[in-house]
C-alpha positions as protocol buffer text, in pm:
chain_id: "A"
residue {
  index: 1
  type: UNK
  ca { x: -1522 y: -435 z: -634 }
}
residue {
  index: 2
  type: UNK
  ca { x: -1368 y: -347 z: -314 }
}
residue {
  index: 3
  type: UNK
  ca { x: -1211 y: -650 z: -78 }
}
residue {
  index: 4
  type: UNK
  ca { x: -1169 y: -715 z: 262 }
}
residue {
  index: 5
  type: UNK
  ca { x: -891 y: -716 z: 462 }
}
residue {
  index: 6
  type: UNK
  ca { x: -803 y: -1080 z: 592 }
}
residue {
  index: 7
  type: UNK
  ca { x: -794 y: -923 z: 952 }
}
residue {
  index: 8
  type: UNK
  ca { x: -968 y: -620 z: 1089 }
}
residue {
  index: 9
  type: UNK
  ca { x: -669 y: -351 z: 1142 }
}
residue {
  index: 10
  type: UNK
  ca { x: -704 y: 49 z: 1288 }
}
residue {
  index: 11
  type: UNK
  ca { x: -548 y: 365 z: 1119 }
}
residue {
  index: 12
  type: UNK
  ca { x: -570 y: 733 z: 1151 }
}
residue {
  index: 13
  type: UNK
  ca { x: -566 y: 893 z: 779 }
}
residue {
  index: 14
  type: UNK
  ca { x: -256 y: 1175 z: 787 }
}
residue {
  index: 15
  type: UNK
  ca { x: -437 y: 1576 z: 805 }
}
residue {
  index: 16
  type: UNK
  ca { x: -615 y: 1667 z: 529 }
}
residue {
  index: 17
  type: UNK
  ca { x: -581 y: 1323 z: 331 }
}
residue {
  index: 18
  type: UNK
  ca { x: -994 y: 1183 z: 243 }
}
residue {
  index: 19
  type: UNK
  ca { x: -1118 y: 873 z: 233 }
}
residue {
  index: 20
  type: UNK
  ca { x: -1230 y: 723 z: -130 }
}
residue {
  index: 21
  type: UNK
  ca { x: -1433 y: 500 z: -249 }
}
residue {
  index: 22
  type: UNK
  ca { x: -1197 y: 176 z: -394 }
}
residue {
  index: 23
  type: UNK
  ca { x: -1443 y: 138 z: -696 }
}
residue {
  index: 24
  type: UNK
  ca { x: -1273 y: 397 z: -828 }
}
residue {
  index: 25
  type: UNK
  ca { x: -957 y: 294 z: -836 }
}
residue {
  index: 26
  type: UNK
  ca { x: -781 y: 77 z: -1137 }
}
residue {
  index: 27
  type: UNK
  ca { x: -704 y: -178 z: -913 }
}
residue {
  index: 28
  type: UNK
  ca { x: -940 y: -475 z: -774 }
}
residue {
  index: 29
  type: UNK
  ca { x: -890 y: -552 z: -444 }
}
residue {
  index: 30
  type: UNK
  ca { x: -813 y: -269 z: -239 }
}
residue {
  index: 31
  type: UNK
  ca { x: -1014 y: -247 z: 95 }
}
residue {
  index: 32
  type: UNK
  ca { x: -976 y: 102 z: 107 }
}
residue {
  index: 33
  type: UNK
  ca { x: -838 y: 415 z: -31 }
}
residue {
  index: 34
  type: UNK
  ca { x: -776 y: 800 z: 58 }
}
residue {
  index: 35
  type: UNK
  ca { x: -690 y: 1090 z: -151 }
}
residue {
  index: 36
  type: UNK
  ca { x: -459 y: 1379 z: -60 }
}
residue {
  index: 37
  type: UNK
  ca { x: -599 y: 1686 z: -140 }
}
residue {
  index: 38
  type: UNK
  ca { x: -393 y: 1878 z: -328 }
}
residue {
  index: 39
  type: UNK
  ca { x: -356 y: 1677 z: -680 }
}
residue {
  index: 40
  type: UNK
  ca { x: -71 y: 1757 z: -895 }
}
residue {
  index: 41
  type: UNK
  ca { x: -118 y: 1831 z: -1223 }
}
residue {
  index: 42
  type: UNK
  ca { x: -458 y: 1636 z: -1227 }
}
residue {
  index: 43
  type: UNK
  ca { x: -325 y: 1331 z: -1030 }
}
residue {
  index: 44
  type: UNK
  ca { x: -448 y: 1284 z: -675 }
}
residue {
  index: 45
  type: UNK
  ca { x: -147 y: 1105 z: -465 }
}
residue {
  index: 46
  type: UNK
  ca { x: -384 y: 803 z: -268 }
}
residue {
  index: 47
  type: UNK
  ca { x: -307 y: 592 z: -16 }
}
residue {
  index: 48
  type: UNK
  ca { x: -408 y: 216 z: -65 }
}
residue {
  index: 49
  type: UNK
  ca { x: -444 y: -84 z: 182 }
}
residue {
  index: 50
  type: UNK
  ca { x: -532 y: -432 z: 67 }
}
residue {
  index: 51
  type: UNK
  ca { x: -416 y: -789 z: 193 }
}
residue {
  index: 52
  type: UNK
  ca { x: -405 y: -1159 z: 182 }
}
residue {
  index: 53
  type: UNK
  ca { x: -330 y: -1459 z: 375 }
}
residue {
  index: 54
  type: UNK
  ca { x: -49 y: -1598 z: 233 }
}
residue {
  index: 55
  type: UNK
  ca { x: 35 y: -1965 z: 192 }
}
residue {
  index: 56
  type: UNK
  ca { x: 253 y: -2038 z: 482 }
}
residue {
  index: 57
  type: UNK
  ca { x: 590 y: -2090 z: 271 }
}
residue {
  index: 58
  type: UNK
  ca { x: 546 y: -1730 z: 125 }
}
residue {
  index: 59
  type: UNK
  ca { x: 833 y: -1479 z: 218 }
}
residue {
  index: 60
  type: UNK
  ca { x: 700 y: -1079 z: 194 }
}
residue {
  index: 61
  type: UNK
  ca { x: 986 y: -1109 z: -79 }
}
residue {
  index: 62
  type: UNK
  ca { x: 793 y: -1303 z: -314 }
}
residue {
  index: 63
  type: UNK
  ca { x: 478 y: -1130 z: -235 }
}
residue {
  index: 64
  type: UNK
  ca { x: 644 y: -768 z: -371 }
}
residue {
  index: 65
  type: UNK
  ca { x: 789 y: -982 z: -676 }
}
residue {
  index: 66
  type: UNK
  ca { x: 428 y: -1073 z: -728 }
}
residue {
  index: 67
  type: UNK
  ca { x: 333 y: -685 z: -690 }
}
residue {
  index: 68
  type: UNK
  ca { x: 578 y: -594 z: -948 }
}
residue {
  index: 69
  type: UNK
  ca { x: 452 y: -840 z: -1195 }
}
residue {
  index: 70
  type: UNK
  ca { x: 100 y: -730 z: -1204 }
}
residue {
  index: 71
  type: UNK
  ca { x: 164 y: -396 z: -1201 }
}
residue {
  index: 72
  type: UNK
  ca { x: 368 y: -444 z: -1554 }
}
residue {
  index: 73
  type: UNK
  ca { x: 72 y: -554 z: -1642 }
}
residue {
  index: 74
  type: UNK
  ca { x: -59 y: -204 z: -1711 }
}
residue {
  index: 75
  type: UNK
  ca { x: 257 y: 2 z: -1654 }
}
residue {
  index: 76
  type: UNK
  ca { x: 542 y: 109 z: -1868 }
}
residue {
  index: 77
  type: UNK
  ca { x: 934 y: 99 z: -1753 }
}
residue {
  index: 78
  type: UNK
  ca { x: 870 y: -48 z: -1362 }
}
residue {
  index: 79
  type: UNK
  ca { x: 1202 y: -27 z: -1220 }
}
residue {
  index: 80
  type: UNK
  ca { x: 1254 y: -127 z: -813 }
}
residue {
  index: 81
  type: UNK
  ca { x: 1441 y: 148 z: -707 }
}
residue {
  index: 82
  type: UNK
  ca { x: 1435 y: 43 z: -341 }
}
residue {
  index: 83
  type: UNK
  ca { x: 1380 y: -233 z: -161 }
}
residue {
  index: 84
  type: UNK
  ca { x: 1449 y: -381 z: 231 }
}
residue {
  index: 85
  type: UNK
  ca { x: 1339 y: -572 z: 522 }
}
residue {
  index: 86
  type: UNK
  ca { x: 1258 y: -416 z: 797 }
}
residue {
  index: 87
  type: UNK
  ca { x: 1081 y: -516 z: 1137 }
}
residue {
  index: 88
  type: UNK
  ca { x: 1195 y: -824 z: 1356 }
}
residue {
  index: 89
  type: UNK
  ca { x: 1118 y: -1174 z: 1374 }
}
residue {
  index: 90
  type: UNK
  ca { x: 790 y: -1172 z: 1544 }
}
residue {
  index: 91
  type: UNK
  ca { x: 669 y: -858 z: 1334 }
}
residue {
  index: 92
  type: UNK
  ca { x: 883 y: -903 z: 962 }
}
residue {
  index: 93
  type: UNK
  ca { x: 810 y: -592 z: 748 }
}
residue {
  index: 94
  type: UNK
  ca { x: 920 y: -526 z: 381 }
}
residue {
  index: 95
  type: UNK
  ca { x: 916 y: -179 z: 237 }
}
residue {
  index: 96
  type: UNK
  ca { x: 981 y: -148 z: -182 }
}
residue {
  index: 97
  type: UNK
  ca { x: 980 y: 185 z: -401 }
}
residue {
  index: 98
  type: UNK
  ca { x: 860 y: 125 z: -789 }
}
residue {
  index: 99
  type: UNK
  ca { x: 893 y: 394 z: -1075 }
}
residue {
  index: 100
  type: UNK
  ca { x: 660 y: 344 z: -1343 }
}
residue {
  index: 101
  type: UNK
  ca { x: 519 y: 507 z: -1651 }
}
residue {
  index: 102
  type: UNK
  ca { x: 151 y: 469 z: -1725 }
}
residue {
  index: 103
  type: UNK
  ca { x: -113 y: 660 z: -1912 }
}
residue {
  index: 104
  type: UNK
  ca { x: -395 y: 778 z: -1704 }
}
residue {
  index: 105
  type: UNK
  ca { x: -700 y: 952 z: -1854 }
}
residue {
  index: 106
  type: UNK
  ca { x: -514 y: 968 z: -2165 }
}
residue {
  index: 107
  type: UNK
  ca { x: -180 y: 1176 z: -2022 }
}
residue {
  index: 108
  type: UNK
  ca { x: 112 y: 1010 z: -1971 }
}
residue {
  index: 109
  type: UNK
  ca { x: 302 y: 1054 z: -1620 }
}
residue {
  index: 110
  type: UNK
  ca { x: 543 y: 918 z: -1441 }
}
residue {
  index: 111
  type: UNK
  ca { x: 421 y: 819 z: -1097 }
}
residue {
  index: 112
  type: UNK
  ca { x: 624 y: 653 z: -773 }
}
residue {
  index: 113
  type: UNK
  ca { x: 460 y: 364 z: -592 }
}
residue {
  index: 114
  type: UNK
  ca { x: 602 y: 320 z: -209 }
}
residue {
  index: 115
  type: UNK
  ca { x: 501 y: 33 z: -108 }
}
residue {
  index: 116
  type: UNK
  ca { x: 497 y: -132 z: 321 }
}
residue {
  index: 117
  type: UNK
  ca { x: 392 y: -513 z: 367 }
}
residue {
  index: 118
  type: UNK
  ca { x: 338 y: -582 z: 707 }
}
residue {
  index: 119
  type: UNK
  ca { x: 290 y: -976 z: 811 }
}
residue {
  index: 120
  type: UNK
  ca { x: 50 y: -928 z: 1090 }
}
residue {
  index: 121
  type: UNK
  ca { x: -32 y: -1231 z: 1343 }
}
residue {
  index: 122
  type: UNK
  ca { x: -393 y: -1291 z: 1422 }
}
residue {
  index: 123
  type: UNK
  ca { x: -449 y: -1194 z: 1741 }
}
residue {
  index: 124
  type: UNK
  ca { x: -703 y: -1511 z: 1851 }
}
residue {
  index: 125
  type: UNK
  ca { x: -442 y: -1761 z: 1665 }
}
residue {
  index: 126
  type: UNK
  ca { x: -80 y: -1646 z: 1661 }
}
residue {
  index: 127
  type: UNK
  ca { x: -35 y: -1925 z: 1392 }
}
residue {
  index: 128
  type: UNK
  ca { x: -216 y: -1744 z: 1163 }
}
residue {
  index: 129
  type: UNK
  ca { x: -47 y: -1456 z: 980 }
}
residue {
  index: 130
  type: UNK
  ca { x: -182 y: -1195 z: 675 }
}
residue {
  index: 131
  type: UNK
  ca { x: -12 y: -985 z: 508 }
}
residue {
  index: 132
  type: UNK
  ca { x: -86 y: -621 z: 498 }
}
residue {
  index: 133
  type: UNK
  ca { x: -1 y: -428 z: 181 }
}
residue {
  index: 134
  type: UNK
  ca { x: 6 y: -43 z: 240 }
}
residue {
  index: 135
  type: UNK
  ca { x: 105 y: 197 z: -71 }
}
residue {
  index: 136
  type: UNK
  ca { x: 135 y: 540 z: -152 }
}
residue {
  index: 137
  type: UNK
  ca { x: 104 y: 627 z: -546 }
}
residue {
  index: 138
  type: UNK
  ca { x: 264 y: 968 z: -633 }
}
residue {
  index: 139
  type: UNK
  ca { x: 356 y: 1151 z: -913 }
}
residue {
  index: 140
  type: UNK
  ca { x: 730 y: 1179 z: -937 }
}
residue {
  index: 141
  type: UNK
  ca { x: 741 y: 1529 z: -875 }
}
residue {
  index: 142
  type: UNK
  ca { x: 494 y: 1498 z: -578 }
}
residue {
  index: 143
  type: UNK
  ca { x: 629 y: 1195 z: -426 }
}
residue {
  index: 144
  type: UNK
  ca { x: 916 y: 1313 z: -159 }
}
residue {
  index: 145
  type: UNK
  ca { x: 629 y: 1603 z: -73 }
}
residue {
  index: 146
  type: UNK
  ca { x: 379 y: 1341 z: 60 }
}
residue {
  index: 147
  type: UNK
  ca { x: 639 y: 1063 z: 172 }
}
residue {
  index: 148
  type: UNK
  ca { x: 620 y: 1234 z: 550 }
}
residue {
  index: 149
  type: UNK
  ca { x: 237 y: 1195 z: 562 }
}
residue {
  index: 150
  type: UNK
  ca { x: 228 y: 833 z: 425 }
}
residue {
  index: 151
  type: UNK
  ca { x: 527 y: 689 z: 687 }
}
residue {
  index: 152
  type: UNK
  ca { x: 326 y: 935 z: 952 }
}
residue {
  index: 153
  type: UNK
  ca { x: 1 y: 673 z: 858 }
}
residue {
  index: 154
  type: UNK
  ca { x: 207 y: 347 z: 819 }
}
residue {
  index: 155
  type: UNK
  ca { x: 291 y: 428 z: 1212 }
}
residue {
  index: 156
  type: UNK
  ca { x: -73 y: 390 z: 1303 }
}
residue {
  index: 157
  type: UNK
  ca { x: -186 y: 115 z: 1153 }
}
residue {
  index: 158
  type: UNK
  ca { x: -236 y: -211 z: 1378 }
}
residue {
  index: 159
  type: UNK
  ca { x: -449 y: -493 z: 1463 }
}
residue {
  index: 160
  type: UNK
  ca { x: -790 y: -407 z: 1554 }
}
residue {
  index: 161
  type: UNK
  ca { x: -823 y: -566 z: 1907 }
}
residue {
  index: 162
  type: UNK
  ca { x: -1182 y: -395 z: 1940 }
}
residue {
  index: 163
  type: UNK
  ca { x: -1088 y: -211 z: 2252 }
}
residue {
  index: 164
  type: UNK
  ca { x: -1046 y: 123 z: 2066 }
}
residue {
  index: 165
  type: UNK
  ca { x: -723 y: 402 z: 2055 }
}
């Protein structure tokens, strides 16, 4: 069942990428999802966005440990094969890239997982922060060709204030 995001946030979806419905998807609590349109060998590349509010002594650190754990849940061989901190004091970002093996429709591939976590403050109570999780899941070979759009997306994406683009 699709989730909600702890805060409302705007987007704009990179050219040609669709929206898709999150019931779809393996994972539970993804608020929403988008599908670029030229799969590669079967697999779609998507674009997922889910989110939490964090207890306060969380660090975006733990929070992509945490990713890494559940996705060996149902993966094979999940390697970090980047991770830094990005962003500044007021607005801390993390960015991590995972390699993973998993069997999908009974074929195995080999898939890349970028992954942005953006600590957003609320914009009625600066106290109160959520964490944004934005990834892009690839298949190896597909990956660098759809990197572009997915930074291109993680540009737009801020609080909702209500007051429109």
């Amino acid at each position: 069942m699709p989730t909600t995001l702890p805060m409302p946030i705007e987007f704009r979806l990179p050219e040609g990428w669709r929206p898709a419905r999150p019931q779809g998807f393996e994972t539970e609590n993804v608020a929403f999802a988008a599908l670029h349109p030229q799969p590669d060998t079967g697999f779609a590349a998507n674009i997922t966005i889910d989110g939490e509010i964090p207890p306060d002594a969380d660090t975006l650190g733990n929070l992509a440990n945490e990713s890494v754990d559940r996705l060996r849940q149902v993966a094979d061989s999940v390697v970090v094969a980047h991770r830094r901190e990005v962003g500044s004091a007021d607005a801390p970002a993390l960015t991590q890239r995972l390699t993973f093996s998993t069997v999908i429709d009974g074929v195995r591939r080999d898939l890349v997982q970028s992954q942005v976590y953006l600590s957003l403050s609320d914009i009625e109570d600066s106290h109160k922060r959520a964490v944004i999780r934005l990834s892009l899941t690839a298949t190896a070979a597909q990956h660098d060709a759809v990197l572009g759009d997915f930074q291109d997306f993680v540009r737009t994406v801020r609080p909702d204030t209500g007051e429109g683009v």
